[in-house]
C-alpha positions as CSV (number, residue, x, y, z in Angstrom):
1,X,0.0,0.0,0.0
2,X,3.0,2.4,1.0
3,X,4.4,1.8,-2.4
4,X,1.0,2.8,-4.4
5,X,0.9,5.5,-2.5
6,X,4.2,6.7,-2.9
7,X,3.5,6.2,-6.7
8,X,0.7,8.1,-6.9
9,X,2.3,11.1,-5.0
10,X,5.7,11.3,-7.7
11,X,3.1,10.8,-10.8
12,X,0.8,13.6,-9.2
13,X,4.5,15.7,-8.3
14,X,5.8,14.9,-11.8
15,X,2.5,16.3,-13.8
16,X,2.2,19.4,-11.4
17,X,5.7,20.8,-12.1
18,X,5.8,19.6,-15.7
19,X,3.2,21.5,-16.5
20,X,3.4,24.8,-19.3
21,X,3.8,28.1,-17.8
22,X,1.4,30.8,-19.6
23,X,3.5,33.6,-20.7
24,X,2.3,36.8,-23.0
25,X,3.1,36.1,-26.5
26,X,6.4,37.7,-27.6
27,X,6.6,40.8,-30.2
28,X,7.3,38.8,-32.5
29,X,5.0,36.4,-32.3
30,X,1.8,38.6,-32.4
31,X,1.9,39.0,-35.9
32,X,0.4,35.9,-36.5
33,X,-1.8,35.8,-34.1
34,X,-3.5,38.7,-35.5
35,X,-3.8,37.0,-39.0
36,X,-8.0,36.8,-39.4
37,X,-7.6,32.7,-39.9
38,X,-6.6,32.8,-36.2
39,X,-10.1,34.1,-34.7
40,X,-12.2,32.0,-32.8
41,X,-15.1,32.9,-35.4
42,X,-13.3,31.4,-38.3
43,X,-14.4,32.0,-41.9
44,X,-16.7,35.2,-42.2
45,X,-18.6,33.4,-44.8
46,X,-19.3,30.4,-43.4
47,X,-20.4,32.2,-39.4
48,X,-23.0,34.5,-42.0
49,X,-24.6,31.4,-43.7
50,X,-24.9,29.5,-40.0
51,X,-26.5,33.3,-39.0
52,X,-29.0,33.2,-41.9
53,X,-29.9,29.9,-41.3
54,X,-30.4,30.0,-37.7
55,X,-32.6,33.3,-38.1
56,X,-34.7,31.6,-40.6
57,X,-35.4,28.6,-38.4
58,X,-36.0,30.5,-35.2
59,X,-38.0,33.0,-37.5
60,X,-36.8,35.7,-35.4
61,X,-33.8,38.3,-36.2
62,X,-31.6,40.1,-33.9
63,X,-28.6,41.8,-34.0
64,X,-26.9,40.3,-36.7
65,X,-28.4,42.4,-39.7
66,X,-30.2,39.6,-41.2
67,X,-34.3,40.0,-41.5
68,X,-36.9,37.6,-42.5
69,X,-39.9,35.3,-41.4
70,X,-39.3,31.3,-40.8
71,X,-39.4,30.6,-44.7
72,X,-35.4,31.4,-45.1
73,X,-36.5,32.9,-48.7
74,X,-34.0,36.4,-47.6
C-alpha cells in the first residue's frame, strides 16, 4: 500500500511541475496571431450562412443584420 501511495504522490509531483507556464506572446509572435484565420469565429462566410440559417429557423432576427420570417427565402 505504502508503495501505491508513494506512486501516486511522484506521478501527481511529476505532472504538477511539468506542467506549461502561460507567458504573453512575444513581439514577435503577435503578428500571427493577428492574421483573421486565427479568430475563434473562423471563416466570415461560413459564421454569415450559420446566421441566416439560424434566423430563418428560429424566424426571429436580432442583431446580426439579417431580417426575414421562418421561410429562409431572404
Amino acid at each position: 500500500m505504502n508503495r501505491l501511495a508513494a506512486g501516486l504522490i511522484a506521478i501527481t509531483a511529476c505532472a504538477v511541475s511539468s506542467g506549461c507556464a502561460m507567458q504573453a506572446p512575444k513581439p514577435w509572435q503577435k503578428g500571427v496571431l493577428a492574421k483573421p484565420e486565427m479568430t475563434m469565429a473562423g471563416d466570415m462566410l461560413e459564421l454569415k450562412f450559420n446566421d441566416h440559417t439560424w434566423t430563418s429557423k428560429e424566424a426571429s432576427f436580432g442583431g446580426f443584420g439579417v431580417g426575414g420570417g421562418g421561410c429562409g427565402c431572404n
